[in-house]
N, C-alpha and C positions, 0 to 999 in steps of 0.2 A: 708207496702210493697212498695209504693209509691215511700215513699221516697229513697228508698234503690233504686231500679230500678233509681232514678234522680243523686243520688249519685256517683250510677256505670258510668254512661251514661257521670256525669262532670270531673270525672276522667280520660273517657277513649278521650274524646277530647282532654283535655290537655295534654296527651299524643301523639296525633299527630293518634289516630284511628279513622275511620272513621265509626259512629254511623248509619248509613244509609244502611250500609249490613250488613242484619241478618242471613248470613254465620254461622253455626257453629262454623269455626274457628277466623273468627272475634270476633263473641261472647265472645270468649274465650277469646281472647287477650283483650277484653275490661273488664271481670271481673281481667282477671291479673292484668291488672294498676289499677284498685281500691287496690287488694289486696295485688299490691306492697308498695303501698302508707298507707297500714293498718299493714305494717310488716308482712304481708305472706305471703314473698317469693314463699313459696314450697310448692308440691299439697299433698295433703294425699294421702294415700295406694290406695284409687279406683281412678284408671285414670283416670285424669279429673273432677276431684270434689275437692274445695275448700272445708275447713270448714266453711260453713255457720253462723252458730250460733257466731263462733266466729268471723270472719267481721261483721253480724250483730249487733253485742254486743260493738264492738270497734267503730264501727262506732256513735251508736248511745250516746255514753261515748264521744266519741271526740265532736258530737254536741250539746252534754249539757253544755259540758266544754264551748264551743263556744260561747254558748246562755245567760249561769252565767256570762261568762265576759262581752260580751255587754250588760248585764242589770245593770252587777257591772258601768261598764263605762260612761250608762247615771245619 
């Protein structure tokens, strides 16, 4: 869960959100820029709820990928 929570958190700076108010709707805008950046646009049927499982699943596929290439690399 760590890592997810650090993941969201480097997305949403790079975005230009500010990490430091834990405003609900900050919050929010800070899981959206992760889950812009994972292809999830759009929120599901319950207001205000990403799908989870699938950012957490995308996410952690993208940083395997990551992690095979820089071992392929060294």
């Amino acid at each position: 869960m760590k890592f997810l929570c650090k993941y969201i958190e480097k997305k949403a700076v790079e975005a230009g959100v500010d990490t430091s108010d834990r405003r609900l709707e900050n919050i929010l805008r800070m899981f959206e820029a992760a889950g812009e950046d994972m292809g999830l646009g759009s929120f599901n049927p319950r207001k205000g709820q990403l799908k989870w499982r699938t950012l957490v699943g995308k996410i952690r596929k993208r940083l395997n990928a990551e992690k095979d290439n820089a071992q392929g690399n060294n």
